[in-house]
C-alpha positions in Angstrom: 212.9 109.3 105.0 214.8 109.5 108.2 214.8 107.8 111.5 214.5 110.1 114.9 214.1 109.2 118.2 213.2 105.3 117.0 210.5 107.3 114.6 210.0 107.2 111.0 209.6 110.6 109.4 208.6 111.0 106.0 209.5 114.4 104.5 207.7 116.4 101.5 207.9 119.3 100.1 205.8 121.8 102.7 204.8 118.5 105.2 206.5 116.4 107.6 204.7 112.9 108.6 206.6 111.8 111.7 204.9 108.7 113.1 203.3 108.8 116.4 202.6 104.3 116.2 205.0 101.9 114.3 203.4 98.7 114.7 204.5 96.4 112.1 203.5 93.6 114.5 200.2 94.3 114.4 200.7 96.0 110.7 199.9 99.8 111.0 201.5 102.4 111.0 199.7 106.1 112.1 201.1 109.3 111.0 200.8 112.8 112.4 200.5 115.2 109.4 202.6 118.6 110.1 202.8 121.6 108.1 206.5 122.8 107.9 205.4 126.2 108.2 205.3 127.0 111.8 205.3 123.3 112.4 201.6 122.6 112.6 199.7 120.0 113.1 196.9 119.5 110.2 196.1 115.6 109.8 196.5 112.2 110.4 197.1 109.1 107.8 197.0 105.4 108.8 198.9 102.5 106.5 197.6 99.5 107.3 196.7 95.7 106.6 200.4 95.6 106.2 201.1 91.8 104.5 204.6 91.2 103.9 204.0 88.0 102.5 202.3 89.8 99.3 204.0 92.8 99.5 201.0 95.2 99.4 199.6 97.6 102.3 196.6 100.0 102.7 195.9 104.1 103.1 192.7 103.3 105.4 192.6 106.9 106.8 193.6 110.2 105.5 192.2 113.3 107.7 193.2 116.9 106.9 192.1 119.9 108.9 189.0 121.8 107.6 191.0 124.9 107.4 194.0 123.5 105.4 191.7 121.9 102.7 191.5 122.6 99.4 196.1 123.3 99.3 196.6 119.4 98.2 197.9 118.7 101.4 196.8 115.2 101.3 197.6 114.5 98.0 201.1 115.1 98.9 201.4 112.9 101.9 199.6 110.2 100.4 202.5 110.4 97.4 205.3 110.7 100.8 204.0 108.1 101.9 203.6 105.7 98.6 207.5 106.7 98.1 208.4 105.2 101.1 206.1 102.1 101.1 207.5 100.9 97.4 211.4 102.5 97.7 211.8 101.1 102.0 209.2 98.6 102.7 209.6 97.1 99.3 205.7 97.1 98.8 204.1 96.1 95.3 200.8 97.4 95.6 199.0 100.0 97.8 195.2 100.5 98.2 192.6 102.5 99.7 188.7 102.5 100.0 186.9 105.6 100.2 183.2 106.9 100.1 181.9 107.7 96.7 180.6 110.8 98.1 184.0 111.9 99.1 185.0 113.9 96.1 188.0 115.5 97.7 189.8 112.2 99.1 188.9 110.4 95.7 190.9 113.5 93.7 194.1 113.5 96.5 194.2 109.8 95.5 194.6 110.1 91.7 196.9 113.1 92.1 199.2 110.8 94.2 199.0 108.2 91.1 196.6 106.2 92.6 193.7 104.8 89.9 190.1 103.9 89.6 189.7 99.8 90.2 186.1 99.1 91.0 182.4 100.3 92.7 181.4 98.4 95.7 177.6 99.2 96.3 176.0 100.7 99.5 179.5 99.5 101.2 179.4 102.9 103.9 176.7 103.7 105.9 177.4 107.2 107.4 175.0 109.6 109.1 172.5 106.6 108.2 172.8 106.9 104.5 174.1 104.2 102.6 177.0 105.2 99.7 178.8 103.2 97.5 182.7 103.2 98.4 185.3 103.3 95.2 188.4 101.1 95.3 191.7 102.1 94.2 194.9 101.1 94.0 198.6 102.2 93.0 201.3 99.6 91.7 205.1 99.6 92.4 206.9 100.8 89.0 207.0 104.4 87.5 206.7 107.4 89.9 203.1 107.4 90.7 203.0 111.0 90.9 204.7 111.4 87.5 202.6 108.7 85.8 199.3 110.2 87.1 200.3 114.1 85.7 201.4 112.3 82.8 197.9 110.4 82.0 196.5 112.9 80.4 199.0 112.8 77.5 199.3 109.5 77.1 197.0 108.7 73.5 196.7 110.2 70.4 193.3 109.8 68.8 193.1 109.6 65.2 189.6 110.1 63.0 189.1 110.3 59.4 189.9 113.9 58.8 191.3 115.1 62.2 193.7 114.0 65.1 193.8 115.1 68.5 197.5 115.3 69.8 198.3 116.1 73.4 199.2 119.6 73.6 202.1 120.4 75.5 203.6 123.8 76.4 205.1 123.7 72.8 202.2 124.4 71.1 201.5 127.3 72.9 202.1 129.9 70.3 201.1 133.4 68.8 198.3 131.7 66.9 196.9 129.5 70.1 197.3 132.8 71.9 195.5 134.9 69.1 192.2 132.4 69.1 192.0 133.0 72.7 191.8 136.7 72.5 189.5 136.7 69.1 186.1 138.5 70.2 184.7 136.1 67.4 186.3 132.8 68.8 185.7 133.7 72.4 182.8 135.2 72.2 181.3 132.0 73.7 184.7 131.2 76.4 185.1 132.3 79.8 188.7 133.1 79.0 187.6 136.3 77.4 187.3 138.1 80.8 190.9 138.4 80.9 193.8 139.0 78.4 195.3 136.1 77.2 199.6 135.9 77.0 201.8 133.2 76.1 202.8 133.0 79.8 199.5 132.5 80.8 199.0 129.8 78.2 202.1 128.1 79.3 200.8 128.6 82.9 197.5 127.0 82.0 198.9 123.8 79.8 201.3 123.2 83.2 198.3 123.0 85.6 196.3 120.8 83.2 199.2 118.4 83.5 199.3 118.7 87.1 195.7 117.5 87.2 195.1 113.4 86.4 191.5 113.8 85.8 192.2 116.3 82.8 192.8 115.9 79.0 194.0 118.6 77.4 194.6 117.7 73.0 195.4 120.0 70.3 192.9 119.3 67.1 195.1 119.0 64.0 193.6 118.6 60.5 195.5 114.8 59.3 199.6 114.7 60.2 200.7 117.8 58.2 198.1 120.4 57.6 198.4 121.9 61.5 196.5 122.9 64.2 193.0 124.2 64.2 191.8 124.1 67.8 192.3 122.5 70.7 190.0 119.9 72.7 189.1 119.3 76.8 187.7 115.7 78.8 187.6 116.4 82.5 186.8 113.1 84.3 184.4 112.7 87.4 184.9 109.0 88.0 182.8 108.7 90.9 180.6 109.3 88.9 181.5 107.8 86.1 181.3 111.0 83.3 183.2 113.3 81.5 183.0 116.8 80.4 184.1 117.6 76.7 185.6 121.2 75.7 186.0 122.5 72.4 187.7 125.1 70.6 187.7 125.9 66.7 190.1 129.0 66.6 190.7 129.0 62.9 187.7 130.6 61.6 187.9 129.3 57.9 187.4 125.5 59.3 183.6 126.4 60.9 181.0 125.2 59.4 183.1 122.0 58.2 183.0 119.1 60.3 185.7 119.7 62.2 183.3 120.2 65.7 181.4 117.4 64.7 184.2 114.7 64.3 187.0 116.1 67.8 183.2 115.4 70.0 182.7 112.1 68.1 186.4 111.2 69.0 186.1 112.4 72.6 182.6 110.8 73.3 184.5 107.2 71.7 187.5 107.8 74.1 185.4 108.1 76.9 183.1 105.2 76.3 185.1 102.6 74.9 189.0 103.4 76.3 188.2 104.9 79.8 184.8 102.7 80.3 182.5 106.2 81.3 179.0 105.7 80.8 178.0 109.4 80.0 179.4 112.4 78.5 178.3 116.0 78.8 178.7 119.5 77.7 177.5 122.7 78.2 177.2 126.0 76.1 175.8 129.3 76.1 171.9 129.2 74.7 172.9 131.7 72.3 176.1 129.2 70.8 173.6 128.1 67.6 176.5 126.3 65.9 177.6 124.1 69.0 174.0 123.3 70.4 173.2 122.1 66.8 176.4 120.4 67.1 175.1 118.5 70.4 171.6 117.7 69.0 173.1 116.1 65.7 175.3 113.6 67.3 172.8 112.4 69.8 173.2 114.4 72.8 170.2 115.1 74.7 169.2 118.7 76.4 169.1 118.0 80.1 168.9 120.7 81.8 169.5 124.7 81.6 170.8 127.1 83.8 168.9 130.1 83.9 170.3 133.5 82.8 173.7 132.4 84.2 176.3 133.9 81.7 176.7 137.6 81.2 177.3 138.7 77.2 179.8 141.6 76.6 176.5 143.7 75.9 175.7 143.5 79.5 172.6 141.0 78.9 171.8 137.5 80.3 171.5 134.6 78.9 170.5 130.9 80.0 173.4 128.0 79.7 172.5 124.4 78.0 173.6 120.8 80.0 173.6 118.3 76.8 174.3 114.4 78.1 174.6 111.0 76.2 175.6 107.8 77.5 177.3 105.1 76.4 174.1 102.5 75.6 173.1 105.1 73.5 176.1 106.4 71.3 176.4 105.8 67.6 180.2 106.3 66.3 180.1 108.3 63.3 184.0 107.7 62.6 186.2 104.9 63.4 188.5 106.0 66.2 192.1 104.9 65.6 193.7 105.4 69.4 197.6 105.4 70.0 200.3 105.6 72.4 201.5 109.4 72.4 205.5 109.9 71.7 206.2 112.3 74.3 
């Protein structure tokens, strides 16, 4: 932060938020957004309800230009911004209110550090629709930013005969490498349309960690016996669901349980740790193995998409949605959940 002209200006890495009103008698403060390249003009965000007296303060606006959208521009002058509000103003607690249906704002939010507190329903009416708005909130303590690309790391979930650690750029070896470019083992993967190296491994473990919304676990057989695939939960808590991923890359552990008990652990996490009330997943029509795996844990077939994956024999073939939610699921192991030693 620096002071020019009787302005605060908050500096990031590519932006600059000068303020263009410094109230603190009527307790807001408006922001002017500028791109440091070519000193641009993209946004506007406005801190408000500042109360001194309980040391918190609210993000009630955060506008970004419809052609700079989609960079994480906001995400990175909302974290400017919660840097200066806890490290100058001596804030505990920031908050903001936003539109369920505003995916984007909701996503800048978490990547600044910012998490989930609570659902107030039909709170927005806009364009004369009603939508529920989602609270959330950021405490004074840790970097937010750090502790949100962190999240996803932070548990270790333990079953009967498998554990899924976080997998970290260490684990990104010849073997992890070799699954992902095994016509057998990705015969079923998107990642098959381009060849696989241990830089873009590393590459991909980095941007999962960048993302708060993602899990990203290694599936190990017990403490000693190693790693036999890896594991995915990508959150939508708006909507209060999670995708799972899997991978089984060592071909002498299909057919025994090991798919099976990394969903059961991941379907658990998600209900009972992160409070979701539904999990999905998706495969090709033609997956037998995984789509029985879906139907004998209780997932339901919701939906398909119609010839929308090409084979490597040039033909179509239709993709499966499976859902459960939590009312519904049966554990079939005891999930054992711990802090991760990073």
């Amino acid at each position: 932060m620096k002071i020019e002209s009787g302005r605060v200006v908050l500096e990031g890495t590519r932006l600059s938020l000068p303020s263009s009103e410094c109230d603190f008698v009527t307790s807001h403060v408006l922001m002017e957004i500028i791109l440091k390249d070519g000193h641009r003009p993209i946004g506007q965000l406005r801190l408000g309800a500042l109360d001194r007296v309980n040391q918190r303060a609210a993000i009630q606006t955060i506008h970004i230009a419809q052609d700079c959208r989609g960079h994480h521009y906001a995400a990175e002058a909302i974290g400017a911004v919660v840097e200066w509000a806890f490290g100058h103003l001596d804030l505990h607690r920031l908050t903001a209110h936003v539109g369920a249906n505003n995916v984007s704002a909701i996503r800048a939010f978490q990547r600044a550090g910012f998490e989930h507190e609570g659902r107030d329903r039909d709170h927005f009416c806009i364009d004369g629709a009603f939508q529920d708005g989602v609270r959330l909130g950021c405490l004074r303590g840790a970097n937010p930013t750090e502790a949100a690309q962190k999240r996803c790391e932070a548990a270790v979930l333990r079953g009967i005969r498998h554990a899924l650690v976080p997998f970290t750029e260490a684990l990104v070896s010849e073997q992890y490498i070799g699954w992902l470019n095994d016509p057998l083992v990705n015969r079923f993967l998107e990642v098959r349309h381009a060849k696989q190296t241990l830089a873009s491994g590393r590459e991909f473990v980095r941007s999962i960690r960048q993302d708060p919304l993602r899990y990203f676990w290694a599936v190990t057989e017990g403490d000693t016996r190693g790693m036999v695939g890896t594991a995915t939960l990508s959150l939508n808590l708006q909507r209060e669901s999670a995708e799972v991923g899997l991978l089984i890359g060592e071909r002498d552990r299909w057919g025994r349980g090991a798919a099976d008990e990394t969903i059961d652990l991941l379907a658990q996490f998600a209900f009972s740790q992160l409070g979701l009330q539904r999990v999905t997943g998706g495969t090709y029509a033609t997956n037998t193995g995984m789509n029985f795996t879906f139907r004998r844990l209780g997932f339901l077939r919701e939906g398909v998409l119609r010839k929308s994956h090409r084979l490597d024999d040039g033909s179509l073939v239709d993709e499966f949605l499976w859902g459960a939610r939590a009312e519904e699921w049966k554990p079939r192991v005891p999930l054992a959940v711990e802090a991760a030693n990073l």
